[in-house]
Structures are given as C-alpha cells and as structure tokens.
N, CA, C and O atoms as a CHARMM CRD file, in Angstrom:
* protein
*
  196
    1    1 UNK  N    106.38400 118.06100 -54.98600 PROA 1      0.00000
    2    1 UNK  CA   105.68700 117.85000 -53.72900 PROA 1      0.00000
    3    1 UNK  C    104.72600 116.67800 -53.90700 PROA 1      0.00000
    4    1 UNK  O    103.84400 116.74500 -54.76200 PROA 1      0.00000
    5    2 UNK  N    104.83400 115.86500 -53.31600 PROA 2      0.00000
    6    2 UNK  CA   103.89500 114.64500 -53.15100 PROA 2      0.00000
    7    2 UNK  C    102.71900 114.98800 -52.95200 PROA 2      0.00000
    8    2 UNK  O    102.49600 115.90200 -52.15800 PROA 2      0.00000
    9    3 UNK  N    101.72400 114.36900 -53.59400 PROA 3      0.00000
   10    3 UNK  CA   100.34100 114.18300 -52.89100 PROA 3      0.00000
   11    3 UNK  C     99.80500 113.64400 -52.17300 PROA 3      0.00000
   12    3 UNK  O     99.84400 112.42400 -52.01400 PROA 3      0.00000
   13    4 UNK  N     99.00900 114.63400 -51.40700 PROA 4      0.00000
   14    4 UNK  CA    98.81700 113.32300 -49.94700 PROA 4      0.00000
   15    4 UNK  C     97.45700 113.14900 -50.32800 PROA 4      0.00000
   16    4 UNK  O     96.75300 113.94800 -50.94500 PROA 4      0.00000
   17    5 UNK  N     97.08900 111.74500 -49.78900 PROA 5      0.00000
   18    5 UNK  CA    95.78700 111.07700 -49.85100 PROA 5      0.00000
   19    5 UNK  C     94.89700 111.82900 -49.07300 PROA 5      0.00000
   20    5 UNK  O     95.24100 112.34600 -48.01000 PROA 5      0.00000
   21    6 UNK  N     93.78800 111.91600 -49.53700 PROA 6      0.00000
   22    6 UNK  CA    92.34500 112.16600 -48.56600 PROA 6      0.00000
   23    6 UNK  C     92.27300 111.10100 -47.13600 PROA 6      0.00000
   24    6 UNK  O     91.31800 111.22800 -46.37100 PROA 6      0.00000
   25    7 UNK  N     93.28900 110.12700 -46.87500 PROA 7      0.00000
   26    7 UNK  CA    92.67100 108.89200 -46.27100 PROA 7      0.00000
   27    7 UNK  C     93.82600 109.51300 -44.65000 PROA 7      0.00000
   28    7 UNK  O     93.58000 109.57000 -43.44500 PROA 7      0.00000
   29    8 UNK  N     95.15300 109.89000 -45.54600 PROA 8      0.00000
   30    8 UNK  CA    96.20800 110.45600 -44.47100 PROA 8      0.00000
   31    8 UNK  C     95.38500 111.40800 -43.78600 PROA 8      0.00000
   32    8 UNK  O     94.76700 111.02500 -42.79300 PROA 8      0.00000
   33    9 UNK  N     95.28800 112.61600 -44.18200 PROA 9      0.00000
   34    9 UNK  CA    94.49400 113.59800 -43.91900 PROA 9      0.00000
   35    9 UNK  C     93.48500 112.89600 -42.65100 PROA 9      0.00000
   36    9 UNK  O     93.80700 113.11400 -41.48300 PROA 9      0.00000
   37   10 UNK  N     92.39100 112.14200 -42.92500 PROA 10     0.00000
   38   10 UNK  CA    91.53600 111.87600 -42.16800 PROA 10     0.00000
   39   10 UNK  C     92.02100 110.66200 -41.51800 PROA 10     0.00000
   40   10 UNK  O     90.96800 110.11600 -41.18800 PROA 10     0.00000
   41   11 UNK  N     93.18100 109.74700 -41.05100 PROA 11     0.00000
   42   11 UNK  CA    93.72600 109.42200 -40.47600 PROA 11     0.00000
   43   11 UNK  C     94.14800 110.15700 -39.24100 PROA 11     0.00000
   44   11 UNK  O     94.11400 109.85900 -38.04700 PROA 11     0.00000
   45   12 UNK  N     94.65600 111.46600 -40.06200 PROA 12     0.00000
   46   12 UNK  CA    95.39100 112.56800 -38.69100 PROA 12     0.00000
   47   12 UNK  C     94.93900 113.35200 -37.94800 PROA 12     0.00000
   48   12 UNK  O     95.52500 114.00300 -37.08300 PROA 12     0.00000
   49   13 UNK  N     93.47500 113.34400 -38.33000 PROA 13     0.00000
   50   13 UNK  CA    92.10600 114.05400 -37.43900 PROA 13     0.00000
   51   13 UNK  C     91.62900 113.21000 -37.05000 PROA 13     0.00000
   52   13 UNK  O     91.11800 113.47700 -35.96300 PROA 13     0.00000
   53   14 UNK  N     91.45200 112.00200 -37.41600 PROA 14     0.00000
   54   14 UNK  CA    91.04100 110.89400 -36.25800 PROA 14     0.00000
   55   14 UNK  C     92.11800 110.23400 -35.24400 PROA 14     0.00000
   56   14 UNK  O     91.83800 109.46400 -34.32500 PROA 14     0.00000
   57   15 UNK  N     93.31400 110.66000 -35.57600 PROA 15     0.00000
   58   15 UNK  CA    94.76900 110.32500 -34.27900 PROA 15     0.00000
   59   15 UNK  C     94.10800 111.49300 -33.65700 PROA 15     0.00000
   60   15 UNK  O     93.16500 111.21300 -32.91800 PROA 15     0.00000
   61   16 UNK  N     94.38100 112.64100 -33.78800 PROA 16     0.00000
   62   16 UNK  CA    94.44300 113.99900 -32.75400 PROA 16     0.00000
   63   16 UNK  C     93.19900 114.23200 -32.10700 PROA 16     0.00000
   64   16 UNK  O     93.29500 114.59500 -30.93500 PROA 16     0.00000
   65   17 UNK  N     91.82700 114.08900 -32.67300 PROA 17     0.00000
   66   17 UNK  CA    90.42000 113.53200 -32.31900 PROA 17     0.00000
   67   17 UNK  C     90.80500 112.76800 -30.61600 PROA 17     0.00000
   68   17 UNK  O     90.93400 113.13500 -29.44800 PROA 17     0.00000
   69   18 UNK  N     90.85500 111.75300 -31.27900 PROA 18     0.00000
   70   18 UNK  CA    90.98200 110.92100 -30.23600 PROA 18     0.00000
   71   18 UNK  C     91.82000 111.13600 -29.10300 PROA 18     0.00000
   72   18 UNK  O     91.45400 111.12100 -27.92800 PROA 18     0.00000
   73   19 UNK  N     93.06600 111.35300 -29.57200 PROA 19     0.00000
   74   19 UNK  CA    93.87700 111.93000 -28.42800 PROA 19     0.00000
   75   19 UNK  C     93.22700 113.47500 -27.58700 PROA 19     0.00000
   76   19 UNK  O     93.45600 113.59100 -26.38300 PROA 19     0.00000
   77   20 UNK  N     92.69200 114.22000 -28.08300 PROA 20     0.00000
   78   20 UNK  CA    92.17300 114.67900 -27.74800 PROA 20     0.00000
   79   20 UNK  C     91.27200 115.26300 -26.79400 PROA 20     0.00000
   80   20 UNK  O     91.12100 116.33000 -26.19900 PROA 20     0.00000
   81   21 UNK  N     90.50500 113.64800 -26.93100 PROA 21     0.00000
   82   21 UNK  CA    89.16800 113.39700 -26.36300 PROA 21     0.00000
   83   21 UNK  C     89.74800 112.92500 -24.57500 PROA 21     0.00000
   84   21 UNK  O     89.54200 113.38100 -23.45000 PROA 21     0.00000
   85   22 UNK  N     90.54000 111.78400 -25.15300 PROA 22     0.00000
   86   22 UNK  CA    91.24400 111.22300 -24.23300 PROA 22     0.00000
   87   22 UNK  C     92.12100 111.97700 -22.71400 PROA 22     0.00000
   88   22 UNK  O     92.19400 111.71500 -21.51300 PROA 22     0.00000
   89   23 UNK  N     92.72000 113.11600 -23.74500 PROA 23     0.00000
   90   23 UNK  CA    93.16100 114.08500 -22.37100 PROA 23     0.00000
   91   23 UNK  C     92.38600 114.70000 -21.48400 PROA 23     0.00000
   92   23 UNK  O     92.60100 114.83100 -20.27900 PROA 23     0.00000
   93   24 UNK  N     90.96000 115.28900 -22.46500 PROA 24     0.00000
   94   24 UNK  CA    89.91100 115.93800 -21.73000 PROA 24     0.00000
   95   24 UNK  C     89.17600 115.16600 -20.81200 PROA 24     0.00000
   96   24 UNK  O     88.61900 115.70400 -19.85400 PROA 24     0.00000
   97   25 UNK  N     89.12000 113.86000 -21.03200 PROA 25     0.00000
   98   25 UNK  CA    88.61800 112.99000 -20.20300 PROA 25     0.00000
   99   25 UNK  C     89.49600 112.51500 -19.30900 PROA 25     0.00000
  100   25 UNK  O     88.95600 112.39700 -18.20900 PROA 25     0.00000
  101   26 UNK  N     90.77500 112.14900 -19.31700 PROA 26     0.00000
  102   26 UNK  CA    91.89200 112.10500 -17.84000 PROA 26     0.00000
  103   26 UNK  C     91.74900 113.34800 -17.08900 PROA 26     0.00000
  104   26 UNK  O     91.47500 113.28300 -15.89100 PROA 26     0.00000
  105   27 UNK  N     91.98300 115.03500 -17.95700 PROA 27     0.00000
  106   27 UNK  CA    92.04400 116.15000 -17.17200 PROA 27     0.00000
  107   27 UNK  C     90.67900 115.82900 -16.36000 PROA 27     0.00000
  108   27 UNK  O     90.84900 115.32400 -15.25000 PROA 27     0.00000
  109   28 UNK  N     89.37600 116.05500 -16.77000 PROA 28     0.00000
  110   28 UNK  CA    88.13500 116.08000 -16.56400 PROA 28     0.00000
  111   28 UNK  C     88.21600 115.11400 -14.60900 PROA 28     0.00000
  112   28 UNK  O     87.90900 115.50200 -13.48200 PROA 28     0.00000
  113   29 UNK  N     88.95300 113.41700 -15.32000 PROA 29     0.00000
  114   29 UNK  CA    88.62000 112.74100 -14.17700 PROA 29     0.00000
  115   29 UNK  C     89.56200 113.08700 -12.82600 PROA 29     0.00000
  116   29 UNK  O     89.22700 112.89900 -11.65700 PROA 29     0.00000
  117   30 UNK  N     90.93700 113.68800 -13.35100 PROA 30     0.00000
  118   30 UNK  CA    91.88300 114.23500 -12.16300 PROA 30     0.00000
  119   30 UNK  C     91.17800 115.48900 -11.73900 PROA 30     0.00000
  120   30 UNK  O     91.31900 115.46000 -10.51600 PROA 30     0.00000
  121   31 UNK  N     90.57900 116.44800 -11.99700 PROA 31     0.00000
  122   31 UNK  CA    89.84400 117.55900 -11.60000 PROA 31     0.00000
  123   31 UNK  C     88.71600 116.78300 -10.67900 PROA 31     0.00000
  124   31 UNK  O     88.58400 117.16800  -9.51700 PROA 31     0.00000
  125   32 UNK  N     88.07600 115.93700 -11.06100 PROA 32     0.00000
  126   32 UNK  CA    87.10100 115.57200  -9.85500 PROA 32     0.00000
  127   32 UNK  C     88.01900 114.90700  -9.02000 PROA 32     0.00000
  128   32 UNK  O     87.46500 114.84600  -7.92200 PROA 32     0.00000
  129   33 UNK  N     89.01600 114.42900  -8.96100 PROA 33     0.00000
  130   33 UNK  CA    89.57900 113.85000  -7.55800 PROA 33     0.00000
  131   33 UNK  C     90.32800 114.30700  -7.10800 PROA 33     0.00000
  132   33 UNK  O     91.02900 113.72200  -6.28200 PROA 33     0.00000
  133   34 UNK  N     90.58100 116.05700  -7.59000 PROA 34     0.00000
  134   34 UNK  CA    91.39100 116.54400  -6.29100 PROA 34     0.00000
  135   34 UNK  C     90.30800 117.75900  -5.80400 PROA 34     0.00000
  136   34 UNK  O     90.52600 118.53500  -4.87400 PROA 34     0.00000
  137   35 UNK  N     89.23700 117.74400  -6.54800 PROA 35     0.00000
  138   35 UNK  CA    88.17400 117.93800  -5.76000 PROA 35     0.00000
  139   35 UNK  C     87.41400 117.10800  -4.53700 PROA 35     0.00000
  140   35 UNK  O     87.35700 117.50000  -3.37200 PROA 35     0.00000
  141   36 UNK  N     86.97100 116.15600  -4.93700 PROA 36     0.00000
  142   36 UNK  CA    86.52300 114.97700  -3.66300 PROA 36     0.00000
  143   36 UNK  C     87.81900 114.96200  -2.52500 PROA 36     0.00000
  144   36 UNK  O     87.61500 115.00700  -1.31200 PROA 36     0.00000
  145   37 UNK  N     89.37300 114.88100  -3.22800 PROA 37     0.00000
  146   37 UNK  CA    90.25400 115.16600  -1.95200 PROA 37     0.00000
  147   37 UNK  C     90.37700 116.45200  -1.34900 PROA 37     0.00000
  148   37 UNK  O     90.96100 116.36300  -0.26800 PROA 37     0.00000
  149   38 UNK  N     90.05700 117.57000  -1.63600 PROA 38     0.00000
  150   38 UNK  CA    90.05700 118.51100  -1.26100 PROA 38     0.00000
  151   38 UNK  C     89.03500 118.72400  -0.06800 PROA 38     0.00000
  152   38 UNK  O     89.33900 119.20300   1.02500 PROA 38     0.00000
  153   39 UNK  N     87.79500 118.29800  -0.44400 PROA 39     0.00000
  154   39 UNK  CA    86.67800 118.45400   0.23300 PROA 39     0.00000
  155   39 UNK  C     86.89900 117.20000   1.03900 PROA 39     0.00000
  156   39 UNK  O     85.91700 117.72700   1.56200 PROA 39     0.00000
  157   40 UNK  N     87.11900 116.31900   1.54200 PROA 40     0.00000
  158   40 UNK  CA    87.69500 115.33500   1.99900 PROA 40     0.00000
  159   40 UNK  C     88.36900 116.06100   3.23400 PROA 40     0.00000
  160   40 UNK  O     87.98100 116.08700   4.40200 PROA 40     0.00000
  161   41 UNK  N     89.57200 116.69000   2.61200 PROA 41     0.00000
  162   41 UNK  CA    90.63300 117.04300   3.91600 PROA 41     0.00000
  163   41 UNK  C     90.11400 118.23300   4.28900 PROA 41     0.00000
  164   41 UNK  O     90.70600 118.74600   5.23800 PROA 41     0.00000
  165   42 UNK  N     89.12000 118.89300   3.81100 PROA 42     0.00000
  166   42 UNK  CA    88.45800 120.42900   4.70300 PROA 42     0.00000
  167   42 UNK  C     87.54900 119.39400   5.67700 PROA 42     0.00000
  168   42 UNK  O     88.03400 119.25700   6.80000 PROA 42     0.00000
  169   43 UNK  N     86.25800 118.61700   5.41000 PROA 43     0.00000
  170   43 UNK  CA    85.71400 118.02500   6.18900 PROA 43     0.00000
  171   43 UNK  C     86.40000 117.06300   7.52400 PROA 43     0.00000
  172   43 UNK  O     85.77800 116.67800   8.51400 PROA 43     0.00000
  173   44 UNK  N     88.00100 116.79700   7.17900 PROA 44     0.00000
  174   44 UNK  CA    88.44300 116.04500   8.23100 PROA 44     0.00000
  175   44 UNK  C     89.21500 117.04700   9.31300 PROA 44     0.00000
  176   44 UNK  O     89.39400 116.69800  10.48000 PROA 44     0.00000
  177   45 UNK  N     89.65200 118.33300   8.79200 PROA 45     0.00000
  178   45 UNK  CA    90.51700 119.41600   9.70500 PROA 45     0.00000
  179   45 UNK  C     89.76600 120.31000   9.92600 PROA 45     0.00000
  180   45 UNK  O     89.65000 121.10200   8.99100 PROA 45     0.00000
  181   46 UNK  N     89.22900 120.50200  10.75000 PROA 46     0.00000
  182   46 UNK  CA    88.39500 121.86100  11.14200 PROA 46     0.00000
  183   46 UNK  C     89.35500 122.89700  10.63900 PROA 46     0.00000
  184   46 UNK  O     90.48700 122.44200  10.47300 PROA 46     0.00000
  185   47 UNK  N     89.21100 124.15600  10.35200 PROA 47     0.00000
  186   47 UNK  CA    89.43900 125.52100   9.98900 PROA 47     0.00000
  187   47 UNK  C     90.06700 126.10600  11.37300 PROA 47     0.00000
  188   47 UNK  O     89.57900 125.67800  12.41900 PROA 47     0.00000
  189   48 UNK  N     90.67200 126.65400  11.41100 PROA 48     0.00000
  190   48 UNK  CA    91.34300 127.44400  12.50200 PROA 48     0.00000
  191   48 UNK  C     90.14300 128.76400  12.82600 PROA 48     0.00000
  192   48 UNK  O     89.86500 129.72500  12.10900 PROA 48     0.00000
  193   49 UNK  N     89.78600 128.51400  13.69800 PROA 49     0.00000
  194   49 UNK  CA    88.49500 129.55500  14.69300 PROA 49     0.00000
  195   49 UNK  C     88.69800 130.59300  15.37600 PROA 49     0.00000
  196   49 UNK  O     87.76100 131.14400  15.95500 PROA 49     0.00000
C-alpha cells in the first residue's frame, strides 16, 4: 500500500472545503431569491377573499 503524503490529504480537505463552502453559498443565494420572488408574486395577486 502506498503512502500518501500529508500534502494529498490536506489538498483533499481544502478541494471539499471549498466546494463546500461554495454550494452553501449558491444554496444560501437561490433560497433568498425564491424568497424575494415569492413575496413578490403574493404582493402582486391579492389572495382570494
């Protein structure tokens, strides 16, 4: 079995880190804009009365 470097290792927590970060921050920014659209199209259609 080969030895893997200390450098791979912390290579592959700083790929998945990052990727990571990155999704939570796209999910994060699509969650506020189908919020603002949401509230958007309640403020433009009145509710059925």
């Amino acid at each position: 079995m080969p030895l893997i470097s200390p450098l791979d290792y912390l290579a592959a927590f700083a790929l998945a880190f990052v990727s990571g970060a990155l999704v939570a921050a796209c999910h994060c920014k699509y969650v506020g804009k189908v919020r603002r659209d949401v509230l958007a199209r309640a403020n433009e259609a009145p509710a059925h009365a």
